[in-house]
C-alpha positions, 0 to 999 in steps of 0.5 A, spaced: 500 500 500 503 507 497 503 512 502 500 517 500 501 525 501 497 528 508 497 521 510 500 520 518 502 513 520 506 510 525 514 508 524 520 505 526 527 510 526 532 505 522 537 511 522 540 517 524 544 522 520 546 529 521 541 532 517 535 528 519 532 521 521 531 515 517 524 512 518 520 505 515 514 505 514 508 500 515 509 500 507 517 498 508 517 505 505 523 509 507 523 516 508 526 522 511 525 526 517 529 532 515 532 535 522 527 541 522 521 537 522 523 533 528 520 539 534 516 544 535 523 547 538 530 549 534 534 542 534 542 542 535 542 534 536 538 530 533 539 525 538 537 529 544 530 526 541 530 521 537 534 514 537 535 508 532 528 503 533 523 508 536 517 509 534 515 515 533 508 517 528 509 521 522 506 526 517 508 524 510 509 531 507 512 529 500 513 523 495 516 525 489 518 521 482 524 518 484 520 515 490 523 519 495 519 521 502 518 526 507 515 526 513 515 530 519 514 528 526 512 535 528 507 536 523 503 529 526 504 531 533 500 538 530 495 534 528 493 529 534 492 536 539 497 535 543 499 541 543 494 548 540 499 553 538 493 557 535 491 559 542 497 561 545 498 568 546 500 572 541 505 578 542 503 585 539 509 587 533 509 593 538 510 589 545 516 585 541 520 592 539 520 594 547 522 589 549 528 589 544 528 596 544 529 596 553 534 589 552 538 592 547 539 598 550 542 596 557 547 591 553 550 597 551 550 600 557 553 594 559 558 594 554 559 600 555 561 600 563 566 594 561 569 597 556 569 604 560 574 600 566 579 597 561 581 604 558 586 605 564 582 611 567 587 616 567 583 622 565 583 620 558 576 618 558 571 623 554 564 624 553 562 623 545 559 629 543 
């Protein structure tokens, strides 16, 4: 039986990469899991989530003509209601521009009061105009 694009079936690890995880499907299809469609968060180490044998459920993305597919872990979770990002609270583009605004201001005080105590202090220290 194919499998076939949308379509969110369960399947085994059978490998690990750097790039992603290999996965066979109920079919004995393989396909890939690239690296950023494992978690809902950014992925250093694929090994932090996954290991050879685990079964995980995937969502298949793609199948091209060479019968090349791509699934995604994140995307099948989405599906199944584990977690519902449309109700989480959404920050306003101006909320997030003060916030930046306020971090980046006292890093550069920061840097500022840092670089200030390395000069020596011996009265070579001037205001910019």
């Amino acid at each position: 039986m194919p499998v076939k694009v949308g379509s969110t079936v369960e399947g085994v690890v059978t490998g690990i990469t750097n790039f992603g995880a290999f996965v066979t499907l109920p079919s004995g299809e393989t396909g890939l899991v690239h690296i950023s469609e494992v978690a809902n968060s950014y992925v250093k180490d694929i090994h932090d989530y996954l290991k050879k044998s685990d079964r995980v459920k995937v969502k298949v993305l793609s199948v091209d003509g060479k019968g090349k597919i791509g699934l995604s872990i994140r995307r099948a979770l989405a599906k199944s209601g584990s977690r519902d990002f449309r109700r989480e609270k959404r920050v306003s583009f101006e909320d997030k521009l003060a916030r930046f605004m306020k971090e980046s201001d006292e890093r550069l005080q920061d840097l500022k009061r840092n670089t200030e105590s390395k000069r020596g202090g011996r009265g070579t220290y001037r205001e910019a105009y």
